[in-house]
C-alpha positions in Angstrom: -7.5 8.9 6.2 -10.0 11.4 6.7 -7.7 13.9 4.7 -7.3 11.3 1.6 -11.5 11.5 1.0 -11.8 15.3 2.0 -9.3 15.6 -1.3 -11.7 13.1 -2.8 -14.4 15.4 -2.3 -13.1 18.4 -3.3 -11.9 16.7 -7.1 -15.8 15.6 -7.4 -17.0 19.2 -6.9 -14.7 20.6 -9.3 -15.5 18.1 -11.5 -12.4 16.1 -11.8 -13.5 12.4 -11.1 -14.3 9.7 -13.6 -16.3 6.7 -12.4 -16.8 3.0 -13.3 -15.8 1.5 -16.5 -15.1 5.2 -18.0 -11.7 4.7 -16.1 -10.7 1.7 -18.4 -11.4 4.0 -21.4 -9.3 7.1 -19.8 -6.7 4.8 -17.9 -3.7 6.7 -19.6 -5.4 9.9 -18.3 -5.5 9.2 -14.8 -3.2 10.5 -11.8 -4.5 8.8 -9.6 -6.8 5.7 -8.9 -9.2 4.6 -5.8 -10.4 0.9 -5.9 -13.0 -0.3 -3.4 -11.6 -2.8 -0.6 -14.9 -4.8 -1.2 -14.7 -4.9 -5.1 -15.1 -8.6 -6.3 -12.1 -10.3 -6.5 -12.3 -9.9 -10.1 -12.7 -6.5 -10.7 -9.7 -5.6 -8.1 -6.9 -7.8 -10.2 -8.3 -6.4 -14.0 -7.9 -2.8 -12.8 -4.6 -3.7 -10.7 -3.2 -4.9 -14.4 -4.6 -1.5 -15.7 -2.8 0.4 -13.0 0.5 -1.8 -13.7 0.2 -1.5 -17.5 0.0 2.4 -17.0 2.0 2.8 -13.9 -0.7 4.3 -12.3 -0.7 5.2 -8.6 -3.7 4.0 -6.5 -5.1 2.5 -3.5 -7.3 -0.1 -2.4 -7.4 1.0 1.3 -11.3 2.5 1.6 -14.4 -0.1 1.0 -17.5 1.1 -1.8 -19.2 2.8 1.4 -16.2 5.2 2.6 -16.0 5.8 -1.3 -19.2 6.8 -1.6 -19.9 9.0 1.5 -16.8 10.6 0.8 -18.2 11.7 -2.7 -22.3 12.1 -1.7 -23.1 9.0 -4.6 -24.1 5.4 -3.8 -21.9 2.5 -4.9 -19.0 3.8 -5.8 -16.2 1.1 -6.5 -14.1 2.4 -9.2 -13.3 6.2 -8.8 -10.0 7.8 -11.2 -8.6 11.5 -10.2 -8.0 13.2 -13.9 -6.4 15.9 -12.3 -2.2 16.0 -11.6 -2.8 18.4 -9.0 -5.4 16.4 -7.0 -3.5 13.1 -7.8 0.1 14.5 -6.2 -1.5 15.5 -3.1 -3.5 12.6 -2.7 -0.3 11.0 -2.9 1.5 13.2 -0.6 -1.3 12.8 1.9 -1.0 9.3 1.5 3.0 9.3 1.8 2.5 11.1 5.3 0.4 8.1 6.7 -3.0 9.7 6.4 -4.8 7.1 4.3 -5.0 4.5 7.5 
């Protein structure tokens, strides 16, 4: 898990993180994308159609506050990777069980 939000980390430093409603505009961009456990209800099932749509891979396995710690921002519910590098090893870290 902790390994998932260390990559996280090291995208938003090198500046290769898009947040929020800027993800809907990019969607066909995106390698990878993170959607906060505690999202509303609503907000979860219009990005899963996004991520369906686009065959996106993503997760929904961290709440806003693991999100945001991981990234050193507040309220952080919608974050896209727009990097493939970043976005496969996310995956691969996931694949190996380290997302939780």
């Amino acid at each position: 898990m902790a390994d998932v939000l260390n990559l996280l980390g090291l995208a938003y430093r090198a500046g290769k993180l898009v947040f929020g409603e800027d993800t809907l505009n990019r969607m066909n961009k995106l390698n990878f994308l993170f959607i906060a456990s505690d999202s509303s209800s609503k907000t979860i099932e219009r990005y899963l159609k996004k991520v369906e749509y686009y065959d996106l891979p993503y997760s929904i396995a961290y709440d806003h506050t693991e999100l945001s710690r991981a990234l050193g921002k507040d309220n952080i519910h919608i974050v896209g990777i727009a990097d493939r590098g970043f976005g496969q090893s996310i995956i691969k870290k996931i694949k190996e069980g380290s997302d939780g």
